[in-house]
C-alpha positions as CSV (number, residue, x, y, z in Angstrom):
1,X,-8.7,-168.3,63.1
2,X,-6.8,-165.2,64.2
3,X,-7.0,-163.4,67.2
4,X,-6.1,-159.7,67.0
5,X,-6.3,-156.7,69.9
6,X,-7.2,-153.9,67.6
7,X,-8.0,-150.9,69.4
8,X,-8.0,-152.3,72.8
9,X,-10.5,-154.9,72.1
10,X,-9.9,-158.9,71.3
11,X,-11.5,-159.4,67.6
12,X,-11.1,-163.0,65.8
13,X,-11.3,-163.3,62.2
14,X,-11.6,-166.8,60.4
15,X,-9.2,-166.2,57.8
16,X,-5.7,-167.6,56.3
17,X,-3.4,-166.4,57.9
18,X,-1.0,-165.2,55.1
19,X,-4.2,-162.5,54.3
20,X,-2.9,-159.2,54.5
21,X,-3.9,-157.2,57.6
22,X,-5.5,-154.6,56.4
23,X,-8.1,-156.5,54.5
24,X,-8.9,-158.5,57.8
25,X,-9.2,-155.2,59.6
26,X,-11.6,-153.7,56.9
27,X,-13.0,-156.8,55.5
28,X,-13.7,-159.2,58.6
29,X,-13.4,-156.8,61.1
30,X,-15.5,-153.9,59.5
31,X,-12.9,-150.8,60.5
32,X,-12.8,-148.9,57.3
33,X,-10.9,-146.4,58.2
34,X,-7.7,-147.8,56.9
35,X,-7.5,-147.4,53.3
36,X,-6.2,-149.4,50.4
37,X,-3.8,-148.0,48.4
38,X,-1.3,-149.5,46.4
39,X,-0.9,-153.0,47.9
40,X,2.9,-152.5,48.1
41,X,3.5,-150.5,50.9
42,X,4.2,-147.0,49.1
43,X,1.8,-144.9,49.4
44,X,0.9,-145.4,53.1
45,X,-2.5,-145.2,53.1
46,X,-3.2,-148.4,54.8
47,X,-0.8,-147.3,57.6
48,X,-1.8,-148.7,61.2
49,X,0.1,-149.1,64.5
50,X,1.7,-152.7,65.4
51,X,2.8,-152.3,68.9
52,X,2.9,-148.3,68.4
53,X,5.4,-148.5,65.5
54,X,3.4,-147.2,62.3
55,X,3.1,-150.4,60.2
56,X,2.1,-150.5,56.5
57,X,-1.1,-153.0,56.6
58,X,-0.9,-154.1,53.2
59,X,2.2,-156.0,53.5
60,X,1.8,-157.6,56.8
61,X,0.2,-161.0,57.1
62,X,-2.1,-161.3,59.8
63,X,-0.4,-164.2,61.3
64,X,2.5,-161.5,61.9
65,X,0.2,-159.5,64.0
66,X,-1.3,-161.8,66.2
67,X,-0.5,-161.2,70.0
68,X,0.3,-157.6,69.0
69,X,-1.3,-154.6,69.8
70,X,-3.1,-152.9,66.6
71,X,-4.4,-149.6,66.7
72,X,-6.1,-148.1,63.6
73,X,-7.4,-144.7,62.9
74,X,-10.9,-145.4,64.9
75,X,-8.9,-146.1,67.9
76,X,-7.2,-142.8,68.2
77,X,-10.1,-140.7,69.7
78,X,-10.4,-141.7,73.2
79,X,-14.2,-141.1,74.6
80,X,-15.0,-139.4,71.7
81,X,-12.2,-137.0,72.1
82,X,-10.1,-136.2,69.0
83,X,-6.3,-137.1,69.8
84,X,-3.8,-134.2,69.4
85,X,-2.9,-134.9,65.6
86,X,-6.9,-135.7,64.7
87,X,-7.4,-132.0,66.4
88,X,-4.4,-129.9,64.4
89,X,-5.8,-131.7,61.3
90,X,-9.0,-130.2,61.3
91,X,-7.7,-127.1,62.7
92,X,-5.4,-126.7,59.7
93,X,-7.8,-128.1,57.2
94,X,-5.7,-130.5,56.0
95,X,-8.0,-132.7,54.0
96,X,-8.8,-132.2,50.6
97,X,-10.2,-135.5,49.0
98,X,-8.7,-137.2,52.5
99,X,-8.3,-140.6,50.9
100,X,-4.7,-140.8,52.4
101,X,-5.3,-138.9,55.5
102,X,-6.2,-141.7,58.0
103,X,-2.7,-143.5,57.4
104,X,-1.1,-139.9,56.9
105,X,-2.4,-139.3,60.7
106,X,-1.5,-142.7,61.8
107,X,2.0,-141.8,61.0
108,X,2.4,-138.8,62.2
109,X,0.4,-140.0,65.5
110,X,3.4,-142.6,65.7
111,X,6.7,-140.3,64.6
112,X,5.1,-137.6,67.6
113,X,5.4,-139.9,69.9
114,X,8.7,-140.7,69.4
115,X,10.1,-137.1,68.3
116,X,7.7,-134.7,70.4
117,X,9.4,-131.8,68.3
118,X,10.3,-132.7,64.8
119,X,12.0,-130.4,62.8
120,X,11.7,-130.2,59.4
121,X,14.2,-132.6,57.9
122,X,13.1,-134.9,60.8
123,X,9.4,-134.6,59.4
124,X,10.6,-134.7,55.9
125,X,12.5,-138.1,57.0
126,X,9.9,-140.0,59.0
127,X,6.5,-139.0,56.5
128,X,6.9,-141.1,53.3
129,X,2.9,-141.5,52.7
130,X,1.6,-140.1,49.8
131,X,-1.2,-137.6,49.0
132,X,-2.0,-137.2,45.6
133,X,-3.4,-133.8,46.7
134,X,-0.4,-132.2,47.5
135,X,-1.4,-130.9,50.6
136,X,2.1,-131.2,52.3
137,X,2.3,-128.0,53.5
138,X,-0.7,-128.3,55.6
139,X,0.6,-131.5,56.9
140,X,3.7,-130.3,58.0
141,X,1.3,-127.1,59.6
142,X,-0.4,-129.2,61.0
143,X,2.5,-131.7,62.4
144,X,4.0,-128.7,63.9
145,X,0.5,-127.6,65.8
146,X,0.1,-130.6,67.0
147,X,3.3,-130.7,68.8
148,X,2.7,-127.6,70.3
149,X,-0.9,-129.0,71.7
């Protein structure tokens, strides 16, 4: 049995512990906002936060996470409130098919907090996730909004 705090709340999932977490968050836990991918940490779409470090899913056993804080993309809104990187996404119409976009926003959510200001190269640096829709400009627009919200 693990016991994870995802999104603020303690959540138990009967399952073996070397299960990846992402399938225990979208499988057993039903939050299907994090995304499969690729399975080896590439692409970034199954990107979470592990005590607010942004944290490929797929490639972390769940017994790694226990005792750690997990936020996913449903925990960023707080009281129905879009956070500052939800908000300059929709703003700047980032999403095209938005299949990466939740782990795309997870990771910028995590390099803002960390680089209020990001330039460029430091955006260029920290981003590796991959949209197969190209839309890194509007990314990077929206990166830049949100750090001025």
């Amino acid at each position: 049995m693990a016991t994870l705090n995802v999104n603020g709340k303690t959540m138990t999932a009967d399952v073996d512990p070397r299960t990846p977490l992402l399938w225990v968050i979208r499988d057993s836990l039903g939050l299907t906002g994090t995304k499969y991918g690729c399975g080896i940490a590439q692409c970034g779409c199954c990107t979470v936060h592990i005590d607010g470090v942004a944290t490929r899913s797929c490639s972390v056993p769940v017994s790694a996470a226990a005792g750690k804080k997990i936020t996913t993309i449903e925990g960023l809104a707080i009281d129905g409130k879009l956070s500052k990187v939800q908000q300059a996404w929709v703003d700047s119409e980032v999403p095209q098919c938005g299949y990466c976009q939740s782990g795309m926003v997870m990771a910028v959510s995590a390099l803002l907090k960390d680089k209020p200001k990001p330039t460029n190269d430091e955006i260029d640096a920290a981003i590796t996730n991959i949209c197969r829709c190209g839309t890194y400009q509007q990314v990077r627009e929206a990166i830049h909004a949100a750090a001025k919200a």
